[in-house]
PyMOL Python script that loads the backbone (N, CA, C, O; Angstrom):
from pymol import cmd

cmd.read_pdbstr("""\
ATOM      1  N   UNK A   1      71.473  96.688  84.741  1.00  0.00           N
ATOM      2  CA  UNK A   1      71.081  95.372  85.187  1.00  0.00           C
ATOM      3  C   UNK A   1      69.846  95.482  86.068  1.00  0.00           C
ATOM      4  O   UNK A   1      69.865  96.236  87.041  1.00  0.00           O
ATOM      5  N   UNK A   2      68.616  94.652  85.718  1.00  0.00           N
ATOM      6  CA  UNK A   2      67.654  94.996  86.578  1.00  0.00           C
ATOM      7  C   UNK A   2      67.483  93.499  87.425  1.00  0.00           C
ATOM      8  O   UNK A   2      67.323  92.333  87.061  1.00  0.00           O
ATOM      9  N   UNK A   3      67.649  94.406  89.171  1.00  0.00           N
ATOM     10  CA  UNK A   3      67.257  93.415  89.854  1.00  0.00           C
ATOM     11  C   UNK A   3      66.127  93.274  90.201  1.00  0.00           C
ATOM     12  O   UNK A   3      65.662  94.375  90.495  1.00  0.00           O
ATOM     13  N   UNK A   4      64.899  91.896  90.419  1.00  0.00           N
ATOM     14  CA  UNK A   4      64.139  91.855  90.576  1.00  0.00           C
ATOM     15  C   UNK A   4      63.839  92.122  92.022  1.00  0.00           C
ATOM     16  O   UNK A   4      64.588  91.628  92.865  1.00  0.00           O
ATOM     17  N   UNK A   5      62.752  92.901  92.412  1.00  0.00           N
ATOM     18  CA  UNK A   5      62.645  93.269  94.200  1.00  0.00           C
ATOM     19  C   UNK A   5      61.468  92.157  94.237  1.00  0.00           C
ATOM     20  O   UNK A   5      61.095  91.412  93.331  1.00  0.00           O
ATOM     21  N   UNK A   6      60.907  92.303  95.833  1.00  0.00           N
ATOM     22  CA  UNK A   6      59.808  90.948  96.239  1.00  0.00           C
ATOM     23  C   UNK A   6      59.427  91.220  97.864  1.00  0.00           C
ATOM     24  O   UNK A   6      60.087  90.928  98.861  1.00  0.00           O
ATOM     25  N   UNK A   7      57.975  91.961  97.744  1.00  0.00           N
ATOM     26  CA  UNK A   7      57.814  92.604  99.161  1.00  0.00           C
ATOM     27  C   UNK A   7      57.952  91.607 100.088  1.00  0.00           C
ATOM     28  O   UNK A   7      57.710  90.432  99.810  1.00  0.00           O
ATOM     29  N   UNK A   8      58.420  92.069 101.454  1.00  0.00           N
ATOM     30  CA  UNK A   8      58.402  91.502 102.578  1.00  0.00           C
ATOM     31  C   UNK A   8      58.056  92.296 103.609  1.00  0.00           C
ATOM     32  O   UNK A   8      58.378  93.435 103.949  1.00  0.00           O
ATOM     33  N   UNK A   9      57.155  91.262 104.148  1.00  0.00           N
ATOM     34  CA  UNK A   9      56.802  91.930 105.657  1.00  0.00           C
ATOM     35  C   UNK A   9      56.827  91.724 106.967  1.00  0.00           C
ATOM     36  O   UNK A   9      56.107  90.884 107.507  1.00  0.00           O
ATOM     37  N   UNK A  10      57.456  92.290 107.444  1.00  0.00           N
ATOM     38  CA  UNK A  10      58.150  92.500 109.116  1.00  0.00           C
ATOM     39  C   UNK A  10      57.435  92.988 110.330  1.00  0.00           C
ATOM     40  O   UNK A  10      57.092  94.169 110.380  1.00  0.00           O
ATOM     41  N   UNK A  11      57.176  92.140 111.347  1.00  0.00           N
ATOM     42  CA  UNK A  11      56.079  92.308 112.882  1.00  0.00           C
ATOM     43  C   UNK A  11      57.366  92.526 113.653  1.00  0.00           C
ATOM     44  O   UNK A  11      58.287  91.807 114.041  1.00  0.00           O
ATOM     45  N   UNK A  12      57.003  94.032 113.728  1.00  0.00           N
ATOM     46  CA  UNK A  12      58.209  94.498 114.533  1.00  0.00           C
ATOM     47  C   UNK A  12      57.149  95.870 116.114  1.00  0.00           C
ATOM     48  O   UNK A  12      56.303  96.726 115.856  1.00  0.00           O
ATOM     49  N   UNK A  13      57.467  95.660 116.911  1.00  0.00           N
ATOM     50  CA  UNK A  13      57.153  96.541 117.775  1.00  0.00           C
ATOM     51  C   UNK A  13      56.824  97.832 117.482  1.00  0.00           C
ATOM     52  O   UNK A  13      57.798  98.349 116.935  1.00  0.00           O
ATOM     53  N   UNK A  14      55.875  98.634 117.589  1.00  0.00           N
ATOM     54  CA  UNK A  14      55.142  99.493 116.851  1.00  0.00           C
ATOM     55  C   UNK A  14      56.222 101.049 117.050  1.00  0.00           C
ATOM     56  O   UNK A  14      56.351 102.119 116.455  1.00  0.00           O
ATOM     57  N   UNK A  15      56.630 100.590 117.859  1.00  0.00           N
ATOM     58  CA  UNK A  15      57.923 101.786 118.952  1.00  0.00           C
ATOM     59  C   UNK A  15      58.726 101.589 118.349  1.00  0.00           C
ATOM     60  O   UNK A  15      59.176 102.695 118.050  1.00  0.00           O
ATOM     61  N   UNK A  16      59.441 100.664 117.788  1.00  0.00           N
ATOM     62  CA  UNK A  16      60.413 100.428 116.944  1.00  0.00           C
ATOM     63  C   UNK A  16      60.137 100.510 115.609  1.00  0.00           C
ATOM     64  O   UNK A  16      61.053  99.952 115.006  1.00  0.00           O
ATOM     65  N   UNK A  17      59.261 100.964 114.811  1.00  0.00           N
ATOM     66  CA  UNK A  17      59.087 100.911 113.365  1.00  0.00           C
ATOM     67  C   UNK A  17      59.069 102.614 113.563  1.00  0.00           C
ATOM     68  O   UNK A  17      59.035 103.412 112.625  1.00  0.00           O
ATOM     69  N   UNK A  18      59.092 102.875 114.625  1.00  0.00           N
ATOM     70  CA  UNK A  18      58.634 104.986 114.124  1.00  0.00           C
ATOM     71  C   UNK A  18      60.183 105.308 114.645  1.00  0.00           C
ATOM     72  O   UNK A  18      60.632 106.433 114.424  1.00  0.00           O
ATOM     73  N   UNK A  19      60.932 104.402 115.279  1.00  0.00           N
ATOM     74  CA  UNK A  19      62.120 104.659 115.598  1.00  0.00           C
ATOM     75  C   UNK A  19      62.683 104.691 114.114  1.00  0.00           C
ATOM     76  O   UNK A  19      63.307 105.674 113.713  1.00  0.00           O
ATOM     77  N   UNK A  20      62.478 103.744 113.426  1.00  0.00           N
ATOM     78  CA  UNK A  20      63.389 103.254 112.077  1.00  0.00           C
ATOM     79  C   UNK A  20      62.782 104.066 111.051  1.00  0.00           C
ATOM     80  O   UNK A  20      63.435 104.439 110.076  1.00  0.00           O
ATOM     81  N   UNK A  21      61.055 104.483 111.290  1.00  0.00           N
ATOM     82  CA  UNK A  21      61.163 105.798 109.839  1.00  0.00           C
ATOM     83  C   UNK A  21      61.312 107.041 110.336  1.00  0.00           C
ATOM     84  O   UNK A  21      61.005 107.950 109.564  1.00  0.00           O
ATOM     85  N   UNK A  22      61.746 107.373 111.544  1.00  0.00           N
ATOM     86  CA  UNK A  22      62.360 108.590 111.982  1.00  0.00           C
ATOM     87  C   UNK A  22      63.828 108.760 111.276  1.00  0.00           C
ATOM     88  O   UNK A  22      64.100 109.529 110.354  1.00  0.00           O
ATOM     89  N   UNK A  23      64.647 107.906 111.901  1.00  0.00           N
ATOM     90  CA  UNK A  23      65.804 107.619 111.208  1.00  0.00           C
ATOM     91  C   UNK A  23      66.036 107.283 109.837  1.00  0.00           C
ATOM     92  O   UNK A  23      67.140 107.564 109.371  1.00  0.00           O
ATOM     93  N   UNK A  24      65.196 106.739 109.124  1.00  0.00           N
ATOM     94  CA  UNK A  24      64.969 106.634 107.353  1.00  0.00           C
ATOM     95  C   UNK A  24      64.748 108.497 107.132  1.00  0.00           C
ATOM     96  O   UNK A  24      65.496 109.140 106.395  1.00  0.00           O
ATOM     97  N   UNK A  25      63.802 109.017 107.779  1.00  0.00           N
ATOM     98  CA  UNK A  25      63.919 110.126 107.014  1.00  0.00           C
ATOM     99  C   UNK A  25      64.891 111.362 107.523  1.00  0.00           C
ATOM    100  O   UNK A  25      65.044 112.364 106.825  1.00  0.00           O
ATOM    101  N   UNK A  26      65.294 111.257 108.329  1.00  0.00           N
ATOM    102  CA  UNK A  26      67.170 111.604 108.886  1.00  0.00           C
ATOM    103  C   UNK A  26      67.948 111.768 107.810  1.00  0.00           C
ATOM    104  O   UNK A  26      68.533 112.732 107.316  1.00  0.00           O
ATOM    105  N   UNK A  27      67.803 110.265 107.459  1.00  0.00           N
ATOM    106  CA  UNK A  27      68.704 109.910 106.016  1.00  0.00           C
ATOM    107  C   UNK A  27      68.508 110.182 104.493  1.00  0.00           C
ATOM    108  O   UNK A  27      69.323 110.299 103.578  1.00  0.00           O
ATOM    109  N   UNK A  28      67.434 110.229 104.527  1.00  0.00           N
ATOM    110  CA  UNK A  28      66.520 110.309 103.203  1.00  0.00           C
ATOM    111  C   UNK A  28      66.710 109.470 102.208  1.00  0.00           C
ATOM    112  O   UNK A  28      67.138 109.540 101.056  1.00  0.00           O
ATOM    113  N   UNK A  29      66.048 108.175 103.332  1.00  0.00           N
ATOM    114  CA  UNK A  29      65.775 106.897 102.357  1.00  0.00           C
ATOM    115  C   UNK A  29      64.977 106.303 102.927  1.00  0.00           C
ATOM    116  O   UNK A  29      64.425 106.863 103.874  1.00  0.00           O
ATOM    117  N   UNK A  30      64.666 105.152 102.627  1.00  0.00           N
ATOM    118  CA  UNK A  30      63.408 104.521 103.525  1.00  0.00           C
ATOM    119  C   UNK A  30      63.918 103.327 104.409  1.00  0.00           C
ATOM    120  O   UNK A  30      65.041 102.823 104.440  1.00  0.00           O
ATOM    121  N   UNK A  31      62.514 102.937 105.289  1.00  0.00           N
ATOM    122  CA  UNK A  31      63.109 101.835 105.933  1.00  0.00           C
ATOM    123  C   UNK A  31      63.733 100.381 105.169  1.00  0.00           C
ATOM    124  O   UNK A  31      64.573  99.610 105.632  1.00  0.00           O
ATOM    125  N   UNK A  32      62.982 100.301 103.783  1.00  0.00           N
ATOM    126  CA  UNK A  32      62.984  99.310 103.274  1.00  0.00           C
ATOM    127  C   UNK A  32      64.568  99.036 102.346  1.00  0.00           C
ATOM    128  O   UNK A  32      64.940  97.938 101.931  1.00  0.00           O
ATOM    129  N   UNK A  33      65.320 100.361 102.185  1.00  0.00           N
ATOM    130  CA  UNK A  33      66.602 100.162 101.801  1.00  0.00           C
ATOM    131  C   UNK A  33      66.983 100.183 103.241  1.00  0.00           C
ATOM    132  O   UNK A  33      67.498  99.080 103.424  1.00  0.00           O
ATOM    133  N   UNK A  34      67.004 100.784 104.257  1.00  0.00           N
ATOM    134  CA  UNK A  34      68.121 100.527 105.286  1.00  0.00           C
ATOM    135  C   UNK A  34      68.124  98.977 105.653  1.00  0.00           C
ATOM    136  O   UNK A  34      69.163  98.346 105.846  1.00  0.00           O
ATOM    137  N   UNK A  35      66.829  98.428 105.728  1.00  0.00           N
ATOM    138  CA  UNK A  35      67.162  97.233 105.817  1.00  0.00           C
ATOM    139  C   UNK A  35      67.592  95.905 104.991  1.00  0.00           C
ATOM    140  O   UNK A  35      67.977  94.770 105.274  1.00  0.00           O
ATOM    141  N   UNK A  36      67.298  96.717 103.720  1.00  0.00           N
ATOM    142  CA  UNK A  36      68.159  96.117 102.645  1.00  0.00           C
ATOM    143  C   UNK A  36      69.814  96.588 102.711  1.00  0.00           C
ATOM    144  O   UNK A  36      70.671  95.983 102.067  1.00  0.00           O
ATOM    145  N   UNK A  37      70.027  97.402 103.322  1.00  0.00           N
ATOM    146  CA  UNK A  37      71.669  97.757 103.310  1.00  0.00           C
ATOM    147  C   UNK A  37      72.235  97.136 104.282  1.00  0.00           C
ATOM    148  O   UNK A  37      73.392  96.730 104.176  1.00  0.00           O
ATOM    149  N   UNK A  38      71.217  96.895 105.826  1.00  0.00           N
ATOM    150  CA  UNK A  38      71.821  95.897 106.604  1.00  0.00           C
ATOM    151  C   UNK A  38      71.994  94.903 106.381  1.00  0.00           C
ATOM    152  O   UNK A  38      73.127  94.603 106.758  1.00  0.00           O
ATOM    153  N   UNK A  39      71.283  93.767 105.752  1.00  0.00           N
ATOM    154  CA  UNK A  39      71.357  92.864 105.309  1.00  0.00           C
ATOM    155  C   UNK A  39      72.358  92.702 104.158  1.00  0.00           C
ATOM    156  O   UNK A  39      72.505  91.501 103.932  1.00  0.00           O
ATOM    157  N   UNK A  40      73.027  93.394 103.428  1.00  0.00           N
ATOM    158  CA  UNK A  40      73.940  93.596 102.477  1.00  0.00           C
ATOM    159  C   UNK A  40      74.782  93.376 102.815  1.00  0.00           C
ATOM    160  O   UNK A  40      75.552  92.640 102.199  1.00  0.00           O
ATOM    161  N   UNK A  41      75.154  94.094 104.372  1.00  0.00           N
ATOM    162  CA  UNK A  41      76.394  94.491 104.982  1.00  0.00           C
ATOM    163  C   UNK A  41      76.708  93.366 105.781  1.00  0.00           C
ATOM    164  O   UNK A  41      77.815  93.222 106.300  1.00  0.00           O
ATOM    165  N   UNK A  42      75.798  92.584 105.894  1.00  0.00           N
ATOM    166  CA  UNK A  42      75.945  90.990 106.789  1.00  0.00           C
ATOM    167  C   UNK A  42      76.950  89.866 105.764  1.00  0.00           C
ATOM    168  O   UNK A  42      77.818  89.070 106.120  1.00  0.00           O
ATOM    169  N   UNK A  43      76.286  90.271 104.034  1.00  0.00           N
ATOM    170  CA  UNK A  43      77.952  88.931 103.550  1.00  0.00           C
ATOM    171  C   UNK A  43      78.897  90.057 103.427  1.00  0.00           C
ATOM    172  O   UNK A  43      79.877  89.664 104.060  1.00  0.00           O
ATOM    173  N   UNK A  44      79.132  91.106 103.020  1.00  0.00           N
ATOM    174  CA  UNK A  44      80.159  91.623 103.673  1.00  0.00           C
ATOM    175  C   UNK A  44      81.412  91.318 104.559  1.00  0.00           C
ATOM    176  O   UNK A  44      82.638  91.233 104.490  1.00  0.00           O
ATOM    177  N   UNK A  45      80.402  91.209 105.403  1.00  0.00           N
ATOM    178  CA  UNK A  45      81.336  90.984 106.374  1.00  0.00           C
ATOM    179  C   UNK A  45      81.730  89.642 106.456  1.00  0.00           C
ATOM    180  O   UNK A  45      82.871  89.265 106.725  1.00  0.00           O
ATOM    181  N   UNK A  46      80.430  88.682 106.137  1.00  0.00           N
ATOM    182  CA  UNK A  46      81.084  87.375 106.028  1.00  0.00           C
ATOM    183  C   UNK A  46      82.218  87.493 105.070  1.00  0.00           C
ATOM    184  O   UNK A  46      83.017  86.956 105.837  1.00  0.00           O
ATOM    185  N   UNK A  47      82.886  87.736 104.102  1.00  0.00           N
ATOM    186  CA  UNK A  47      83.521  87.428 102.789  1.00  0.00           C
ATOM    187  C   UNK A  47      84.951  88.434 103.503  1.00  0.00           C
ATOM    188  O   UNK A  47      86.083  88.013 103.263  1.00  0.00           O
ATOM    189  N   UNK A  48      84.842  89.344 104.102  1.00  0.00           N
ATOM    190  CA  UNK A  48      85.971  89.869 104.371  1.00  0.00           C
ATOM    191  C   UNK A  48      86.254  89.954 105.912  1.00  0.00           C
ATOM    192  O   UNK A  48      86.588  91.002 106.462  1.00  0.00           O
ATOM    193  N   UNK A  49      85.997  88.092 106.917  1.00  0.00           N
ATOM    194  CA  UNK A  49      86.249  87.761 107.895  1.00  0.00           C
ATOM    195  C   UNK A  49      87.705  88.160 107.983  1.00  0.00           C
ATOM    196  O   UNK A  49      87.928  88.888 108.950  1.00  0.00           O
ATOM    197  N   UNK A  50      89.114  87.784 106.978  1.00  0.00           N
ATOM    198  CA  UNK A  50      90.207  87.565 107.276  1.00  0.00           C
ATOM    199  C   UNK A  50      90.743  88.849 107.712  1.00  0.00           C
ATOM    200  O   UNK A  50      91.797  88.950 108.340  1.00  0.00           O
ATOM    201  N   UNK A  51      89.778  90.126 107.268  1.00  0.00           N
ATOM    202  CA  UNK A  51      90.892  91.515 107.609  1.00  0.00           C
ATOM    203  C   UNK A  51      90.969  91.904 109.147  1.00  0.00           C
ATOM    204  O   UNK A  51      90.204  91.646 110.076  1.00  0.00           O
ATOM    205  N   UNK A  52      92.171  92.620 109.091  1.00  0.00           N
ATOM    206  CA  UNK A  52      92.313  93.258 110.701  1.00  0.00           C
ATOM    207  C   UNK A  52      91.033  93.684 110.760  1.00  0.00           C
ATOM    208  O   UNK A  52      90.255  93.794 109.812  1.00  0.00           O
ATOM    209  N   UNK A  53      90.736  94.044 112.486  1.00  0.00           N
ATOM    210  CA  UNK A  53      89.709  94.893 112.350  1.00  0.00           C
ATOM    211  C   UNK A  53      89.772  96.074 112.397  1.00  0.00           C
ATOM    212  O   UNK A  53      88.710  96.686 112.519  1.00  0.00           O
ATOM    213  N   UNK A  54      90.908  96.743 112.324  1.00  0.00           N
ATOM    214  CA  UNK A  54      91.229  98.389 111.988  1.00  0.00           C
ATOM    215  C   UNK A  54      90.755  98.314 110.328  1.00  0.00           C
ATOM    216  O   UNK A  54      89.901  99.162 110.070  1.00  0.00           O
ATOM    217  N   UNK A  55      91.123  97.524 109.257  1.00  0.00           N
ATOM    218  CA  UNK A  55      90.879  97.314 108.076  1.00  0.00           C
ATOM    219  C   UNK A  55      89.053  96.984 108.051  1.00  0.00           C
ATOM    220  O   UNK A  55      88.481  98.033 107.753  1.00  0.00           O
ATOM    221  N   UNK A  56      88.585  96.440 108.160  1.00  0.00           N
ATOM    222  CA  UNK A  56      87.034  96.302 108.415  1.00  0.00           C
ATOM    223  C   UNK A  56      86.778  97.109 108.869  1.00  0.00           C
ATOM    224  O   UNK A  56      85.719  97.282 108.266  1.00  0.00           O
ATOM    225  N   UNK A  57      86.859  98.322 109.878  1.00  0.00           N
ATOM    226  CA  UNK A  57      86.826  98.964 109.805  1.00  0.00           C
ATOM    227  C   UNK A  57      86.339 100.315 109.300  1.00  0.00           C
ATOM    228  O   UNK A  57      85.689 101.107 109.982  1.00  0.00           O
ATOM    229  N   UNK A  58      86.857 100.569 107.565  1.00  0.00           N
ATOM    230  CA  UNK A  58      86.969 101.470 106.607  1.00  0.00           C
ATOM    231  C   UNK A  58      86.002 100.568 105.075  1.00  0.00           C
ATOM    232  O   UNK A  58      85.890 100.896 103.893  1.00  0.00           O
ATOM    233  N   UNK A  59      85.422  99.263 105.935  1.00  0.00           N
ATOM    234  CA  UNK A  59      84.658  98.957 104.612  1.00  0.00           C
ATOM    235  C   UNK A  59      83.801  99.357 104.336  1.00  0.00           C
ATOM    236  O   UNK A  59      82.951  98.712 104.951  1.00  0.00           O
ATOM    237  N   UNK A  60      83.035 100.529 103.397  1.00  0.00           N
ATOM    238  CA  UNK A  60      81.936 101.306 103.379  1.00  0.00           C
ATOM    239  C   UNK A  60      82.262 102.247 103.263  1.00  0.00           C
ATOM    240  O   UNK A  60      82.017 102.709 102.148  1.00  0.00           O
ATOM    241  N   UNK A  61      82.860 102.999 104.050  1.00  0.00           N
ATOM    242  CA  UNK A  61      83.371 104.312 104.507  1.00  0.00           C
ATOM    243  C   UNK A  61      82.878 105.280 103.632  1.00  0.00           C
ATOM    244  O   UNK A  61      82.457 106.360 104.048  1.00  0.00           O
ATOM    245  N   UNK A  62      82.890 105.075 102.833  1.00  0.00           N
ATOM    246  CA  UNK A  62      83.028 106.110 101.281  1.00  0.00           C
ATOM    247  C   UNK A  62      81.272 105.333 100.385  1.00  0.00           C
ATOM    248  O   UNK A  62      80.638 106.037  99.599  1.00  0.00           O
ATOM    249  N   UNK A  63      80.986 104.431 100.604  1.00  0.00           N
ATOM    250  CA  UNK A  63      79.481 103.829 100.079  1.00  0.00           C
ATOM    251  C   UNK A  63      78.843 106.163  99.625  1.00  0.00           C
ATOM    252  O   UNK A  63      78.836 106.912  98.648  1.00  0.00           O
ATOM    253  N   UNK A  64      78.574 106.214 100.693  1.00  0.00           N
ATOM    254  CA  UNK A  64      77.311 106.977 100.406  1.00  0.00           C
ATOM    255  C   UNK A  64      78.196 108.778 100.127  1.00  0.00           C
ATOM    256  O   UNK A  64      77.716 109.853 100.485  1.00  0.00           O
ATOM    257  N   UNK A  65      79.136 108.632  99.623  1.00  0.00           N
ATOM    258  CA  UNK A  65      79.597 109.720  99.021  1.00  0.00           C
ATOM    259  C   UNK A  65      79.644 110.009  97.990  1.00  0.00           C
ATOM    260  O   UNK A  65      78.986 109.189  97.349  1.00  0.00           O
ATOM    261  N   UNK A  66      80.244 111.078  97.079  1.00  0.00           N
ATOM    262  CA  UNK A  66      79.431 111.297  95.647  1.00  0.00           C
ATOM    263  C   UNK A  66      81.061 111.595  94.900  1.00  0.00           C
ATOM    264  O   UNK A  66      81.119 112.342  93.923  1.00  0.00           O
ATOM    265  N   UNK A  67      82.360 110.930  95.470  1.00  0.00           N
ATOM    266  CA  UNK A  67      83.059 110.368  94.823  1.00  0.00           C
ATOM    267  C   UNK A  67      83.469 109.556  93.728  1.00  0.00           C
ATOM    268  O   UNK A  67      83.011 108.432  93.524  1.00  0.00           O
ATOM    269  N   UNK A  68      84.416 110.170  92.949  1.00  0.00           N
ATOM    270  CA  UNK A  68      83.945 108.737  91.715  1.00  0.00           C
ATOM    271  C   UNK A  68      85.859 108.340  91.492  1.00  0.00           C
ATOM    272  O   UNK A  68      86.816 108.898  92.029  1.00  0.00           O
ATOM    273  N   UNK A  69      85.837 107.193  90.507  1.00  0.00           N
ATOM    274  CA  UNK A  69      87.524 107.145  90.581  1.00  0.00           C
ATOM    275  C   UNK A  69      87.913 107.840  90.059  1.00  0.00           C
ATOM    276  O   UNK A  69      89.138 107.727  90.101  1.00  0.00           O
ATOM    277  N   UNK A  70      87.427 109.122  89.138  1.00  0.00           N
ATOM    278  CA  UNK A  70      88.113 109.883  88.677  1.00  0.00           C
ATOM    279  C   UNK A  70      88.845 111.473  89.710  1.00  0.00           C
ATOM    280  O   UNK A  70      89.678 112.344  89.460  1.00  0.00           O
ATOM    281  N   UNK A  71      88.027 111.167  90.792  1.00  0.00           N
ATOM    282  CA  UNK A  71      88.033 112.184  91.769  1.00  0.00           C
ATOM    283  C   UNK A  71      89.270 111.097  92.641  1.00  0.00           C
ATOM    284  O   UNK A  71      90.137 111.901  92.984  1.00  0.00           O
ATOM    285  N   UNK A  72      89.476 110.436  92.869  1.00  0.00           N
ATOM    286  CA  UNK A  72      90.036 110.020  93.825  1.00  0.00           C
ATOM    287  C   UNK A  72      91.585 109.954  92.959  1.00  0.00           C
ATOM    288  O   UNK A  72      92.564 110.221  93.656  1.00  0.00           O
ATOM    289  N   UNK A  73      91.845 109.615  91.499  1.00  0.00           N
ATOM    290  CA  UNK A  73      93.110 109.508  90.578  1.00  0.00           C
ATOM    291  C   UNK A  73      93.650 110.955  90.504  1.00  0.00           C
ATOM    292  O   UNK A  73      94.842 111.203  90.318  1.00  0.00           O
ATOM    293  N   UNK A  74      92.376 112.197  90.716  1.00  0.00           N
ATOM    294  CA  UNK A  74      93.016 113.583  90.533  1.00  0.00           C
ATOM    295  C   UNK A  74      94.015 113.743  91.669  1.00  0.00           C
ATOM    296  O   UNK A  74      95.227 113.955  91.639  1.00  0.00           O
ATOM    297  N   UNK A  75      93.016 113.552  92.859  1.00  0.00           N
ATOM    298  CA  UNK A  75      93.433 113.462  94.474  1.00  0.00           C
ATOM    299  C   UNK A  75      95.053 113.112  94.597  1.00  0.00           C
ATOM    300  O   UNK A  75      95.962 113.833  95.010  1.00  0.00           O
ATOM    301  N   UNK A  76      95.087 111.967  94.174  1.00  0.00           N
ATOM    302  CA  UNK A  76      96.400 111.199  93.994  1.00  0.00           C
ATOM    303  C   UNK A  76      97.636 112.016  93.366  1.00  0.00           C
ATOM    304  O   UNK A  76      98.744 112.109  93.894  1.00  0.00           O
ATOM    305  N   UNK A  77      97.291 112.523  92.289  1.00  0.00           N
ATOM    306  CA  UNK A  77      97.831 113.265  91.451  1.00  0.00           C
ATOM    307  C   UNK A  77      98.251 114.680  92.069  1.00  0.00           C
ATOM    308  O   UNK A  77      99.300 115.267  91.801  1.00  0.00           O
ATOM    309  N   UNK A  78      97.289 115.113  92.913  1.00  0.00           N
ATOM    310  CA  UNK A  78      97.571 116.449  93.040  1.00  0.00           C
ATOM    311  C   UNK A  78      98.963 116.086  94.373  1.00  0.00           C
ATOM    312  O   UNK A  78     100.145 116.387  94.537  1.00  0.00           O
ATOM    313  N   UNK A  79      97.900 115.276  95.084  1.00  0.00           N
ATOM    314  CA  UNK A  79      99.371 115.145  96.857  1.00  0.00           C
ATOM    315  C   UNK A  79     100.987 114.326  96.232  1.00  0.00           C
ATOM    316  O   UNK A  79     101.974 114.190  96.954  1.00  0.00           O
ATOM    317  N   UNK A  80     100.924 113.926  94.944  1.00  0.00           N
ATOM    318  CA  UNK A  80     102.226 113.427  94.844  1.00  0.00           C
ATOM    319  C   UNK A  80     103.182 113.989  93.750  1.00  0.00           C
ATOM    320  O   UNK A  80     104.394 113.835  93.603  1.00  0.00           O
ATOM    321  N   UNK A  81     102.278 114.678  93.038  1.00  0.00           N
ATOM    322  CA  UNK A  81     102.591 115.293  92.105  1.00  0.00           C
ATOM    323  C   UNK A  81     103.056 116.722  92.401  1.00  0.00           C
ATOM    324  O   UNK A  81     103.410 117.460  91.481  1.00  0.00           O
TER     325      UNK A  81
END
""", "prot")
cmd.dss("prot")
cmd.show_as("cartoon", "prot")
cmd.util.cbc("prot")
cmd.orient("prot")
């Protein structure tokens, strides 16, 4: 599925933009997804207002791991099995 992207540009404090591609390359991604992931993470959270917040919590948790469901059904399999 291709989503269409659409530059935007941000007047942000010059101290604060070397803060955020310090930390982009920490991560090894750029500023322009982290702030696309913050902004992601904003309906997020709107849409899953009703959970505890021990449950909110653990939303993400697993986003940037290299898990798949077939790793997680073995997992299952192995601790009950």
């Amino acid at each position: 599925m291709y989503v269409m992207q659409t530059k935007l540009t941000l007047r942000l404090e010059e101290s604060l933009i070397k803060r955020a591609k310090k930390e982009a390359a920490l991560r090894g991604t750029s500023v322009s997804q982290m702030v696309g992931d913050y902004l992601s993470a904003l309906n997020v959270e709107e849409s899953e207002q009703d959970l505890s917040p021990v449950t909110r919590s653990f939303v993400g948790v697993m986003e940037a791991t290299d898990f798949s469901e077939e790793d997680y059904k073995r997992h299952l399999k192995d601790k009950h099995l």
